[in-house]
C-alpha positions, 0 to 999 in steps of 0.5 A: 744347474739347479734342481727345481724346489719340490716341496712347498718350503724354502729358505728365506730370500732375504732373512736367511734365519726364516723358512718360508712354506707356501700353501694353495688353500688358506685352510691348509696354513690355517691347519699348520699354523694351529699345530705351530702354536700346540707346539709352541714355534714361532711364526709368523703369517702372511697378512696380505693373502694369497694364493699362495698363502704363506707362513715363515717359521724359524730356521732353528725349528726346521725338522719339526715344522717339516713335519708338521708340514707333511702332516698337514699336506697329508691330511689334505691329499687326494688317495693316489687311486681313487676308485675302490674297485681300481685299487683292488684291482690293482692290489690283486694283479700285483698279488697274482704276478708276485705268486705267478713269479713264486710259483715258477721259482719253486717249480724250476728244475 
C-alpha cells in the first residue's frame, strides 16, 4: 500500500530529473518562483494556469528548493489558534498542569 503524498511536491510523472511543487494560489508560486530566481535555480512555470499553479524544478536542487518551498508556505499560513485569548489560555492551562505535575513529584513522600 502506498502512503498518500503530504506535501505539495512530487517528482515528475514523465521526466524523472523534475520536481514538481503545486500551489492554490498564484501569489504563493509567484513568491517561490522569486526566491528560485535570488538563488539562481533553474525552473520552469506552468503557462496554462491553475489552480493549482505549478512549478518544475531540477531534481539536483531538491533540498534547497524544499526549503524555499516551507518558506513560502510558511509565509502563507494561517497561526494553528487564531484567537489571542485562546492561545493564552491554552499556554496558561498547559503551564499550570506542567507546575501541578512538578509540584506533586517534589512533594511525595
Amino acid at each position: 500500500m502506498e502512503l498518500p503524498n503530504l506535501t505539495n511536491y512530487a517528482e515528475h510523472p514523465t521526466e524523472p530529473g523534475w520536481l514538481i511543487f503545486r500551489f492554490r494560489e498564484d501569489g504563493q508560486a509567484a513568491e517561490f518562483v522569486q526566491l528560485l530566481q535570488a538563488d539562481g535555480l533553474r525552473h520552469e512555470r506552468d503557462t496554462e494556469g491553475g489552480p493549482p499553479y505549478m512549478v518544475a524544478v531540477k531534481q539536483h536542487h531538491r533540498s534547497v528548493a524544499v526549503r524555499l518551498n516551507y518558506i513560502v508556505l510558511g509565509r502563507h499560513r494561517k497561526p494553528f489558534l487564531a484567537d489571542a485569548v485562546l492561545r493564552w489560555g491554552v499556554i496558561a492551562l498547559v503551564t499550570a498542569i506542567i507546575l501541578l505535575a512538578l509540584v506533586g513529584a517534589l512533594l511525595r513522600p
